[in-house]
N, C-alpha and C positions, 0 to 999 in steps of 0.2 A: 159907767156913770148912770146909767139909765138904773141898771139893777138897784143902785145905793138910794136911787131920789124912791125906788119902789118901794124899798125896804123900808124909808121915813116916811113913804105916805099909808102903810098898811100898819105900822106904829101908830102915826096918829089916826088914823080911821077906828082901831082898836082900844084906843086910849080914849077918844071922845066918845063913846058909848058905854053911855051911865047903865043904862039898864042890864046889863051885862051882868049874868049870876057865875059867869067861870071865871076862874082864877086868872089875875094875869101878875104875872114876873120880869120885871127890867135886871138884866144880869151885867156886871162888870167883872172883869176878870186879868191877873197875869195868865197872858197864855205865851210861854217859850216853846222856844223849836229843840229839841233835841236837848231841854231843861237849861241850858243858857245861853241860846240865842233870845232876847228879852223882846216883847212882844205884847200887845194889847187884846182886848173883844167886850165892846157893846150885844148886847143880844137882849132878845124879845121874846118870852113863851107865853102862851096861851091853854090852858087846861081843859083837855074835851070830855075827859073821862075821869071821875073820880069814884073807886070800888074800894072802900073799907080803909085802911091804910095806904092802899095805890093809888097814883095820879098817873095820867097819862098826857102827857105834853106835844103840843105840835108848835115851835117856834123858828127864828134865825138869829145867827149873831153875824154880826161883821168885824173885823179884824185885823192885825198885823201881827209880823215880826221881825225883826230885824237881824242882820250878822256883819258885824265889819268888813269890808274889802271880799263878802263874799254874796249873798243876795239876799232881797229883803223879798218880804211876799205880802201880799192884800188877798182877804177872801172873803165872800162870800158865801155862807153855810147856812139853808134851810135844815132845821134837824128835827127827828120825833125821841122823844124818850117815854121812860118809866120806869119811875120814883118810886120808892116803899119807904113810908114815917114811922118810924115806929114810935111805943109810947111814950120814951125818953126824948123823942127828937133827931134818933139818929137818921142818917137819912144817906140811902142808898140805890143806886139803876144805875141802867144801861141807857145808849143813847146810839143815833146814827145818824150822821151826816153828808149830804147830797150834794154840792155846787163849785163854781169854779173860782180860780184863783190865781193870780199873775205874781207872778216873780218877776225882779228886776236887778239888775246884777252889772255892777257900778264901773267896771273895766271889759271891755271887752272889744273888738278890733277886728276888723275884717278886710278882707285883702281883696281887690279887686281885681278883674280882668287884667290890665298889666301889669301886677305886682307892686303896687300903692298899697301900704296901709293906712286906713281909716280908723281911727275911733267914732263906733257907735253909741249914736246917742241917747239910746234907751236900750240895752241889751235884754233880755229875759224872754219867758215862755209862759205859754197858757197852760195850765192845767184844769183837768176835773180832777176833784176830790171827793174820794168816799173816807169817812171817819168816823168808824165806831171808836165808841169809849165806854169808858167807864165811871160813876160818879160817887163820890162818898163825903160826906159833909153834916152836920147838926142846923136842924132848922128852930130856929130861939124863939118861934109861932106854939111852940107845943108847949114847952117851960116857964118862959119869960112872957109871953105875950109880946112881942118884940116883932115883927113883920120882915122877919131878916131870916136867911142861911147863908152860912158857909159850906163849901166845896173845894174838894181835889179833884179834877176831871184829867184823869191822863188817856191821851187817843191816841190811838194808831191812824195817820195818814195814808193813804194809798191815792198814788197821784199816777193819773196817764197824760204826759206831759206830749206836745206833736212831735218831739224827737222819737216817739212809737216807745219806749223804755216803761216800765213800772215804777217808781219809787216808792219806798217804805218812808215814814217820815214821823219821828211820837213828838208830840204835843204833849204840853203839861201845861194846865191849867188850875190858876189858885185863884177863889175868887168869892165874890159875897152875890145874895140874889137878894132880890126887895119884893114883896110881894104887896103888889098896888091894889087888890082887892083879896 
């Protein structure tokens, strides 16, 4: 909790400063787990660097997704990227992401010392997440004058969850970006 109230007061701390000459972007997005587990992400970027065509982005999103009778997850993801516009709008980078994220996982039962089972009332696991991706999308700021891009962002998750194990995990992400300055 503490992390989410972080994430909406460095939102607005960055949003109420007018004077501000870098780029800042509000992103919404479909993001699925494994392209149909259905899933959400708010996020925030901030532009440090801009060289010709390139941007260089430092933001976070926050998250979900869901899957029936098997687990849903919440994350938290500070990420850096970089962007190349080209003249048309096309719009293409790389991206990497850092932060953790709980799974919770709606059946699950545990047996105790004398052979009782219980149902647990919150089952699931912490993970860290690293997530590179990839991004490709047209930004309608070069064409249209329009303060808007769309994106495909599909990532490869890699999760170290405390059961000690690695998981592989892809994300797919369909989504629009709004560019607030």
């Amino acid at each position: 909790m503490k992390s989410l109230l972080y994430f909406f007061f460095l939102l607005f701390v960055n949003l109420s400063y007018s004077q501000s000459s870098t780029q800042q972007i509000l992103s919404f997005a479909y993001e699925g787990g494994n392209i149909t587990r259905p899933g959400l992400s708010f996020g925030y970027s901030l532009s440090i660097k801009q060289l010709q065509n390139w941007v260089v982005l430092t933001g976070a999103k926050i998250g979900f997704y869901y899957h029936h009778n098997y687990q849903t997850a919440i994350f938290l993801l500070p990420k850096f990227e970089i962007d190349h516009i080209g003249e048309t709008g096309f719009l293409y980078g790389v991206e990497v992401g850092f932060g953790p994220q709980r799974t919770f996982i709606p059946h699950v039962y545990e047996v105790d010392a004398s052979g009782n089972i219980e149902k647990q009332k919150m089952g699931g696991v912490f993970h860290w997440v690293i997530a590179p991706g990839l991004r490709f999308g047209k930004d309608l700021s070069v064409t249209k004058n329009i303060p808007i891009q769309w994106f495909i962002n599909p990532q490869l998750q890699f999760r170290n969850p405390a059961v000690g194990r690695n998981e592989k995990y892809l994300i797919i992400g369909i989504g629009i970006n709004y560019k607030l300055k």
